[in-house]
N, C-alpha and C positions, 0 to 999 in steps of 0.2 A: 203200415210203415214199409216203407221199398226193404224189399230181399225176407221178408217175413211173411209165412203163411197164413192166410185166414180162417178162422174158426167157424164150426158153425154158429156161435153164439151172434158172431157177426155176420153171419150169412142170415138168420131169423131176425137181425134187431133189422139189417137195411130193410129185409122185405115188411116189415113191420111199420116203419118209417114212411116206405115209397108208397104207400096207402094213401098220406095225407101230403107227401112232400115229393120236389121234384128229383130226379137221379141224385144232380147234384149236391143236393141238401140231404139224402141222406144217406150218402154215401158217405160226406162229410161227418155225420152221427154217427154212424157205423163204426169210423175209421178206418176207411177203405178210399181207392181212388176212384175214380169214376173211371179209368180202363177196367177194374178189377166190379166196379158194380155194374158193368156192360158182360161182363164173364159170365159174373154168375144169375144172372137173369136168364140167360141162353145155356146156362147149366140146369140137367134136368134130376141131377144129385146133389149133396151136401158133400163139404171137403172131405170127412172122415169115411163116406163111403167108396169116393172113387180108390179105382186102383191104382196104384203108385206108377210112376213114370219108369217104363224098361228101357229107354233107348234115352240116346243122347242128341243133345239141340245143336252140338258142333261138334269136330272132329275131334278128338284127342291128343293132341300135339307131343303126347310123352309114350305113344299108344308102344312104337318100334325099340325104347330103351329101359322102360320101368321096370318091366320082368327080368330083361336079362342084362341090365348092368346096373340098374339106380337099387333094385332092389338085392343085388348081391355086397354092393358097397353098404347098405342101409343095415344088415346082418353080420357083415362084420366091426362095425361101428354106427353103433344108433346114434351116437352124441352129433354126426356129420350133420351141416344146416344146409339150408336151400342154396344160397349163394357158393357156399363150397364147393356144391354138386352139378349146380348148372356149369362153374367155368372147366368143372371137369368134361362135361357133356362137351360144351364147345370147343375144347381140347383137344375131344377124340372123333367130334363130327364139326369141323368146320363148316362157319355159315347156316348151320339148318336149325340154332336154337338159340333164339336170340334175347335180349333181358327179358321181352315182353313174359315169356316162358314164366320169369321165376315164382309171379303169386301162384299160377297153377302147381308147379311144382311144390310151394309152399304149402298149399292146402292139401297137397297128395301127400306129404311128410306126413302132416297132422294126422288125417287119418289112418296113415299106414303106423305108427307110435300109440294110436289110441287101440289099434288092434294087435298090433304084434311085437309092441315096446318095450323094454325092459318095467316090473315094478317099479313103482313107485313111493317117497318114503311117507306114510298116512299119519298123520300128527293126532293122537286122541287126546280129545278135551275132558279135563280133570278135576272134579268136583273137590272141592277144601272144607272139610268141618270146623265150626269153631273151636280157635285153640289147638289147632294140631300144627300148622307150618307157621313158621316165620322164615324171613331171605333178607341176605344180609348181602349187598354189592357196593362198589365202586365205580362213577363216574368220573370223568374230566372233564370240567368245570370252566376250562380255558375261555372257550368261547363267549362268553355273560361278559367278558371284557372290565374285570371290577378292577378297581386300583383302589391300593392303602398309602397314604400318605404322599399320594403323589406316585407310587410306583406302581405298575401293571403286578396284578396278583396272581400267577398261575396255580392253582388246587384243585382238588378233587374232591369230592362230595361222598360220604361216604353215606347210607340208608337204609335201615332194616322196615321193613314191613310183616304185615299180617298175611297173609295170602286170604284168609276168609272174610275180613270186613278192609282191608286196603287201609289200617291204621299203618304209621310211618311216623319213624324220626329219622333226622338227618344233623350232620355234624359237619364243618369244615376240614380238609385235610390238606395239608401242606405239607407237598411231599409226596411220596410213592403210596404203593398200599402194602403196608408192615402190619406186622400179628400186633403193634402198638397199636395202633390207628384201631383192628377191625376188634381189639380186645375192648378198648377205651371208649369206641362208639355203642357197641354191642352189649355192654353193663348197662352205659347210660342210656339207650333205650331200656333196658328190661325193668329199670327199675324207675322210670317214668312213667312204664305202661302199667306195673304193679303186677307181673305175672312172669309168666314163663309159657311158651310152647311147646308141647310135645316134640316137636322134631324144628331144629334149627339147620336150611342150606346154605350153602356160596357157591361158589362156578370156581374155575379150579385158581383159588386165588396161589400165591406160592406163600404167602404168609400162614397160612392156614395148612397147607397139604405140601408135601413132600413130590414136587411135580418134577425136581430135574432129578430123582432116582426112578421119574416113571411107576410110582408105585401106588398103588389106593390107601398105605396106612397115612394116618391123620396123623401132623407132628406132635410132640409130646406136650409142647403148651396147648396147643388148640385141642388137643382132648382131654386138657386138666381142665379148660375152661369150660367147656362142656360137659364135662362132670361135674362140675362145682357147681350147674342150673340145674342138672338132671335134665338135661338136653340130649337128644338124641341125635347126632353130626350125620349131615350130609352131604352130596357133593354132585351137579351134574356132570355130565361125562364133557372131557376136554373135545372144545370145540363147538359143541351143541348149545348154542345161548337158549334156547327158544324151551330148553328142560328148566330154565330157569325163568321163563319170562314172565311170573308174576313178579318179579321186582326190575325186570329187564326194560319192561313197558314205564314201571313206573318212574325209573331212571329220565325218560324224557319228559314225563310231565312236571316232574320236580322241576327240573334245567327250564320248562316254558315256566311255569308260573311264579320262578323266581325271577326270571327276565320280566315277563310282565310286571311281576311287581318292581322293579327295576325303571322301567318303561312310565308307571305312571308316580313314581320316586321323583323323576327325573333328573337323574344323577346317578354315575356305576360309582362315583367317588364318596370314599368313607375314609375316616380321621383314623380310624384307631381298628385291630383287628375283631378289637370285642364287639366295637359298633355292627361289624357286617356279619359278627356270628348274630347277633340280637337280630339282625336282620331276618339272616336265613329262619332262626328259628319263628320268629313272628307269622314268616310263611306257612313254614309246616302246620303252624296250630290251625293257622285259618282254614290248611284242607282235611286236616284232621276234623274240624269242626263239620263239616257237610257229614258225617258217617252216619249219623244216626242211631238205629235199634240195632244195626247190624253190628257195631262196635261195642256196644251193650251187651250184647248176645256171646261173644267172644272174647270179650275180659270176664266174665263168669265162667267160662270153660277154661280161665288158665291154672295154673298150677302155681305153688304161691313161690313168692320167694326165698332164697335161703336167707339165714342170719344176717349176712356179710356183704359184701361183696368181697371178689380174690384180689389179687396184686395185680396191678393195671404201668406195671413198670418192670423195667430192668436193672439190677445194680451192677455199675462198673469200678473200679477201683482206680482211681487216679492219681497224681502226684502233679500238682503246680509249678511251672517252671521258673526260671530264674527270670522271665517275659511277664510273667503275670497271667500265662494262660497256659490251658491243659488241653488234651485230645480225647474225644470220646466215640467211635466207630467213626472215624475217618472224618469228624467234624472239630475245629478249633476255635475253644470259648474263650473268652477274657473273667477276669476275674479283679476282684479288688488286690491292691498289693500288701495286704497284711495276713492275705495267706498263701503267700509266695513260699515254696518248702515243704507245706504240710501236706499230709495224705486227706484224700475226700473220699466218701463212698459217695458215687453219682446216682442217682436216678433216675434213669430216661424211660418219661413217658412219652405220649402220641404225639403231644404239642409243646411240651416245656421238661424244661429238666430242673431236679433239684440236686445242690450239693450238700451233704451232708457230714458235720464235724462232731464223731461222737456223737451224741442224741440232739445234737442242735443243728435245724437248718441255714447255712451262713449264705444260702445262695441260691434263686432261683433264675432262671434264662429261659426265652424262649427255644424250642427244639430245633437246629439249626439241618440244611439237609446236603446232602453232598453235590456238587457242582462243578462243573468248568473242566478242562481236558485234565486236571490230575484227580480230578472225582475227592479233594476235600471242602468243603464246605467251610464257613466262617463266620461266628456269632460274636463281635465284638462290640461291646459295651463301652462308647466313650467316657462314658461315667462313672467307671472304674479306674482308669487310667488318666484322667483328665486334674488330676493336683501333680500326678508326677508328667504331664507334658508341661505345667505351669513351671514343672522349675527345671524342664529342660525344651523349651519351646521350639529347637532348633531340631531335635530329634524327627517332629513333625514332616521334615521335607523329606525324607528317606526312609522313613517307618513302612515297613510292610505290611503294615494291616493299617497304613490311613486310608484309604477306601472304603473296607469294609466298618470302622469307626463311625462314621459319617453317618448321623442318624436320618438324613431324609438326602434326596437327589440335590436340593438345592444349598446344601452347606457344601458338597463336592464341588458345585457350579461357581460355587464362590470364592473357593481356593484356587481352583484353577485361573481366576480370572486375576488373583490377588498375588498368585506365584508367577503369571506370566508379564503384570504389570511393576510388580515394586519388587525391591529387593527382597533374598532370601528370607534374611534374617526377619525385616519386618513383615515379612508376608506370613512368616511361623509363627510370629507376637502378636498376629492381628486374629489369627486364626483361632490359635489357642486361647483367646480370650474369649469369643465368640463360642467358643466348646464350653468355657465356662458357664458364660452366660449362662446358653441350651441347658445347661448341669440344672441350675439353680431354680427351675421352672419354666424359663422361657421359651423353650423349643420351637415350640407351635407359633408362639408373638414374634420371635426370632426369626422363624422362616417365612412369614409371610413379610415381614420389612427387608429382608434378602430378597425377595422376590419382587419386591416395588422397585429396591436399587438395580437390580438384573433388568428388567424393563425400561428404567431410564439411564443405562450404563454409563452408574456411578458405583467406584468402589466404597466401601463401607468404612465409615468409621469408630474407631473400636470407643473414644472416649465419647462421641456422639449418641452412637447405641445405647451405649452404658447408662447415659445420664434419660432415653428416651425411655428405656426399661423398666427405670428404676422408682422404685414404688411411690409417692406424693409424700412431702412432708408431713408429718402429723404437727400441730398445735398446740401443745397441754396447756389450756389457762392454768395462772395459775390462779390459786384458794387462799384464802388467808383466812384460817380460823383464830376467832377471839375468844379465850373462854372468861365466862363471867366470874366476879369476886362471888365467896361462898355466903357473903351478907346478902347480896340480891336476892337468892332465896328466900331469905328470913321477911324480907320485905314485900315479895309477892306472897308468903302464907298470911303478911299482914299479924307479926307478932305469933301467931298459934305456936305451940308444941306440937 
């Protein structure tokens, strides 16, 4: 190959060759050109015994400034590149060093850095025994482009792995990365895998570690969690991914080969959020499934489980307003109106909250997450409020949380079309009839017959829907039973007692 020296092993195969074959031919076997098998024919040595070349085939073009100014800038800043250093050259010497210069230069850098350059930083590769690491990270998931219900999904994926056999669960996250998320993901792996690992890391998540005091203690949840497995918490140093990257690496193969499976899906669109967790997780099993002995080998070396698992929630205290909703870290729920007044203990977990009356659950919601330039967030449930917009229908046109009510993009699309064509009044009686509807099951039947009218822009009508929705008459034949006199008997036993 051009700019590659020849061996002798190919210096003995051509001469071995050229016995039976012409230059050309086996020169070509060689892998050598035929200038280079013209060489060494009239070579009366092998490459590795000639003496090395002392002198040089052309001038040196950097002969008059490398010593005494490339290599003084070069010492006091190694990081300076080729291009920096030639416009400095033609700077200070006009005309006598022109771009042609720069590969030479370039290649005098290199090896002036491989001799006299600062250290460099040596990455040592690190053997994992069964059962001693697990790694627990966070991706963003944006990019897979999934939509729920019609609307673009933005999440993160959260994933703990094995370091020794490359076992892996993964869970959806919406939303940031909170001690929720990485407590709720990190139970439900350990106790899907049936073990525990000697040492559990992350990267310097802030849910987990105390990173704006700058300090290495572990917060006080995240090392009760890790007490409660007999886990021993770890942490790579801020900034360095690559001290984590048995999960770092795996971060991208997860994101392809859910896209893949996405890809032969053919569809990023899912109906329901559980549909695309069932998804993801269908994934993971399948790459779980390739492990092998190696996963075998290392759910025997784990440690067993405790009894329990810990609290995978937060309780907050709240008070229902005289709206029908409450505020829970800067996020605003709705709520049914019959517990307008009362106090709740909340529980926010990773993905949903429950509210709590006394020892009864009267309320669970999805986890809503903060947003928009005032950073609160907004979980409203038409369906809670949707008897009292029925007997105040009008309320509808001015409600500050009709946007967020609005349980899919195209009941929004529909109001809008129905506020801007008919009147007020009947645009909030058409509306809130249709939120009925949505109430009573139809949501999903609903939005797609909104979405046929939107297409052939027509507005909707509420007693037409109504009666298209509405379930098919049932039939009861009716029966007529006769019952027989008690002499008939006597006359089929035919007289007997």
């Amino acid at each position: 190959m051009p700019g590659e020296r020849i061996t002798d092993r190919q210096v003995n195969e051509y001469k071995r060759y050229r016995l039976a074959n012409s230059q050309e031919t086996a020169a070509a076997k060689a892998g050598m050109s035929v200038r280079t098998a013209r060489r060494v024919e009239r070579a009366t040595a092998l490459p590795s015994q000639r003496e090395p070349r002392a002198w040089r085939t052309r001038e040196d073009p950097l002969a008059a400034v490398w010593d005494t100014e490339v290599v003084p800038l070069l010492e006091r800043d190694a990081q300076l590149n080729g291009v920096t250093l030639l416009e400095e050259l033609q700077r200070r010497h006009p005309g006598q060093y022109p771009h042609a210069v720069l590969r030479t230069l370039q290649r005098r850098l290199r090896q002036w850095r491989a001799l006299h350059g600062a250290e460099r930083e040596v990455y040592f590769a690190q053997e994992h025994p069964p059962g001693r690491l697990g790694l627990s990270d966070f991706t963003v998931a944006n990019d897979l482009e999934v939509k729920i219900g019609g609307a673009s999904f933005d999440h993160r994926l959260y994933q703990f792995a094995l370091a020794h056999s490359g076992w892996r669960h993964a869970e959806v996250v919406e939303g940031g990365e909170s001690f929720l998320a990485l407590s709720s993901g990190l139970q439900a792996a350990l106790w899907r895998l049936g073990g525990v690992p000697e040492e559990h890391r992350t990267d310097s998540l802030s849910a987990a570690f105390n990173n704006l005091a700058e300090c290495e203690e572990l917060t006080r949840r995240y090392e009760g969690l890790c007490a409660h497995y007999g886990m021993r918490a770890s942490r790579c140093n801020p900034g360095q991914s690559h001290e984590n990257g048995s999960i770092e690496a795996r971060n991208g193969s997860l994101k392809v080969a859910i896209d893949q499976a996405l890809r032969l899906r053919g569809s990023r669109k899912f109906e329901t959020r559980a549909d695309y967790d069932a998804f993801v997780a269908t994934v993971v099993q399948r790459m779980n499934g390739r492990l092998g002995k190696r996963f075998d080998a290392e759910r025997a070396a784990l440690r067993s489980l405790p009894a329990r698992r810990t609290a995978e929630y937060v309780e907050v205290p709240v008070r229902v307003s005289k709206f029908g909703t409450f505020m829970v870290n800067r996020v605003l729920y709705s709520t049914t109106s019959r517990l307008i007044g009362y106090r709740l203990m909340v529980r926010e977990y990773a993905e949903h909250i429950e509210g709590w009356l006394g020892g009864v659950c009267v309320l669970r919601a999805p986890r809503g997450n903060r947003s928009g330039d005032s950073r609160r967030g907004k979980v409203i449930d038409y369906r809670h409020l949707v008897e009292a917009l029925q007997r105040k229908p009008a309320a509808l046109a001015r409600w500050v949380h009709r946007d967020a009510a609005f349980p899919r993009p195209v009941y929004r699309q529909t109001w809008e079309r129905l506020i801007a064509e008919r009147p007020e009044r009947e645009a909030c009686r058409t509306m809130v009839g249709l939120l009925a509807l949505a109430a009573k099951g139809y949501e999903a039947q609903l939005a797609g017959e909104l979405e046929q009218l939107i297409e052939i822009d027509v507005l909707p009508e509420l007693d037409a829907i109504t009666q298209l929705l509405a379930p098919p008459a049932t039939v009861i034949p009716t029966v007529r039973v006769e019952l027989p006199e008690l002499k008939r008997y006597d006359e089929v036993l035919g007289g007997r007692p």
